[in-house]
N, C-alpha and C positions, 0 to 999 in steps of 0.2 A: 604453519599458520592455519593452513583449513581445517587439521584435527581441533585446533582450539577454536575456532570458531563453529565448528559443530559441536563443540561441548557447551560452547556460550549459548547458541540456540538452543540447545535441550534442557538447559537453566532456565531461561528465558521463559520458552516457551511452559515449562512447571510453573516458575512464579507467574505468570500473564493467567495462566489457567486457571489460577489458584485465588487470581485479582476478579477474572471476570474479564478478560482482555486478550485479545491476541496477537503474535507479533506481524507485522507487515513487512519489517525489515531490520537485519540486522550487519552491519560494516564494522571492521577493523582498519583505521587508517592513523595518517600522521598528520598531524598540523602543525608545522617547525617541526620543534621539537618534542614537543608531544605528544603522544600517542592518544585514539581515542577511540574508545567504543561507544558506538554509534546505536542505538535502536529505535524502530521505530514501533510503536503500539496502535491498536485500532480496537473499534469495540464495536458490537453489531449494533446495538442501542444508542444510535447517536453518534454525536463526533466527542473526539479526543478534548478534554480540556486541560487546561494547565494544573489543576489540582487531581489529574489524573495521571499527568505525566510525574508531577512529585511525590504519588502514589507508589504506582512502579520503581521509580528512580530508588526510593527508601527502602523497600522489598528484594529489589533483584540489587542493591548496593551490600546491604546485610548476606546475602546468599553467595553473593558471586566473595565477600570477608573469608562465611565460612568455608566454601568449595579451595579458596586457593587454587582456583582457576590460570590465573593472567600472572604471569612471570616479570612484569615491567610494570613501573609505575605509569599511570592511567588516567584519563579524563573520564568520564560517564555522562552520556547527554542522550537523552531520553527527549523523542519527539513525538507530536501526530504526523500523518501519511498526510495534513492540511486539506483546506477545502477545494485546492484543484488537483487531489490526487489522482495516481494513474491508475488506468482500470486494468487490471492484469490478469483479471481470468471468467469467465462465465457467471461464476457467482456473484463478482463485482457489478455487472452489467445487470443481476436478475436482482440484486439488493438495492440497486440508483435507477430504477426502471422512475419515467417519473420526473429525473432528473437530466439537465443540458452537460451535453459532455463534446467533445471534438475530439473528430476518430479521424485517423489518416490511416488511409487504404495501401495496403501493398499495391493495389492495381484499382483504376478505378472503377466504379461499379456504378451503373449507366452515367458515365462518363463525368463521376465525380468520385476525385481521390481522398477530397479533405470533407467531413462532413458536420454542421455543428449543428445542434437541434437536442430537442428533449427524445430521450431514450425511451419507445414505444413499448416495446417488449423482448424478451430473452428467453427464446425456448429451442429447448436442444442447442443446438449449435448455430442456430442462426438469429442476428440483432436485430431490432426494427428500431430507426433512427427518424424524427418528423425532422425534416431540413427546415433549418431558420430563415432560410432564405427563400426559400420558395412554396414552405405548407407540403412537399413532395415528401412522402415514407419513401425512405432508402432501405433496405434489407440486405444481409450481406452476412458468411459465414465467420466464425470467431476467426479462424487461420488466415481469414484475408484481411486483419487490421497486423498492422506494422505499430502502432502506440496511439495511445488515446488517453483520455482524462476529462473529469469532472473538468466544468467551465461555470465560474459566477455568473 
């Protein structure tokens, strides 16, 4: 199952490239009885909309015909990462600079674990966070968040 699923991201990730998009995630699962492949798309311009997810859906639906990829009959559901996506890496943090996000701390850092507020800045490896609750800039190293996400 992971050799196919690395073949489905290297499809993916062609057709997404090819779109102007890239992928943010990609699952093989079951629903009953059904099987489904999952992806989800992201684009540095803005957010995902629904005539972009019928975009991709149409492209990598045609690719993944001709590849004869997936051995089983198949769902295909093509999403956005939505608007309280999780921030998963450095570059996420330095692209929603700007933007209100809620970070949960592996340990807390001056004695706050959970933190929500607009994301000050992202350099090198450490975040700067204004707490909504208090106007206080938090700072703190990428390896010290345990999960975090955009926040409306």
């Amino acid at each position: 199952m992971e050799d196919l699923k690395k073949e489905l991201l290297e499809l993916a990730n062609e057709v997404a490239s090819n779109l102007g998009y890239s992928i943010y995630d990609l699952g093989l699962s079951r629903r009953g009885k059904k099987r489904l492949v999952k992806i989800t798309i992201d684009k540095l311009d803005g957010y995902v909309s629904i005539s972009d997810c019928e975009l991709f859906s149409a492209e990598f639906g045609k690719a993944l015909d001709s590849a004869d990829l997936v051995p089983f009959s198949y769902d295909l559901v093509v999403e956005s990462p939505g608007l309280e996506r999780a921030l998963r890496s450095l570059k996420d943090y330095a692209r929603f600079v700007g933007e209100k996000a809620k970070i949960i701390l592996q340990e807390p850092v001056d004695g706050v674990s959970v933190v929500i507020g607009k994301i000050i800045s992202c350099e090198g490896e450490v975040i700067t966070v204004e707490n909504s609750e208090n106007g206080k800039e938090i700072a703190f190293h990428f390896s010290d968040v345990r999960r975090a996400n955009l926040k409306l």
